[in-house]
Steps between C-alpha positions, in 0.01 A plus 500: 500500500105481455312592210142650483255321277108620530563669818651192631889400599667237293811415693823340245411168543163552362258481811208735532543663838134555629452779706375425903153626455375332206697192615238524851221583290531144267578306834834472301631236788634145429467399152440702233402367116621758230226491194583692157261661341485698185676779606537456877594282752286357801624402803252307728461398810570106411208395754299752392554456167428090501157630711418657182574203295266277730204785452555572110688210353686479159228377263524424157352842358861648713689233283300598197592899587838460553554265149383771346760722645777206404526434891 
């Protein structure tokens, strides 16, 4: 049995099943990091995503943002 969440499949033990072309599209290959957000989940690319890191890094403004949020 699958569910449908946001357009998305939710299979019964919880996983997010990510359909082929967006997988291809996010290089969704290897290792993936998971990232909740507000409202939403991202799912990255996890060399992609510590690329990003290395070009904008977590600074203390970030830390100072996401205090105010409780984070």
């Amino acid at each position: 049995i699958t569910f449908t969440f946001g357009g998305l499949r939710i299979d019964r033990q919880g996983r997010v099943l990510i359909p082929q072309l967006l997988r291809e599209s996010a290089a969704m290959v290897g290792e993936v990091s998971v990232l909740g957000l507000q409202n939403h989940l991202a799912v990255w690319n996890l060399k992609r995503l510590r690329e990003r890191f290395k070009k904008e890094p977590f600074t203390d403004e970030d830390g100072r943002l996401l205090a105010e949020y409780g984070i």
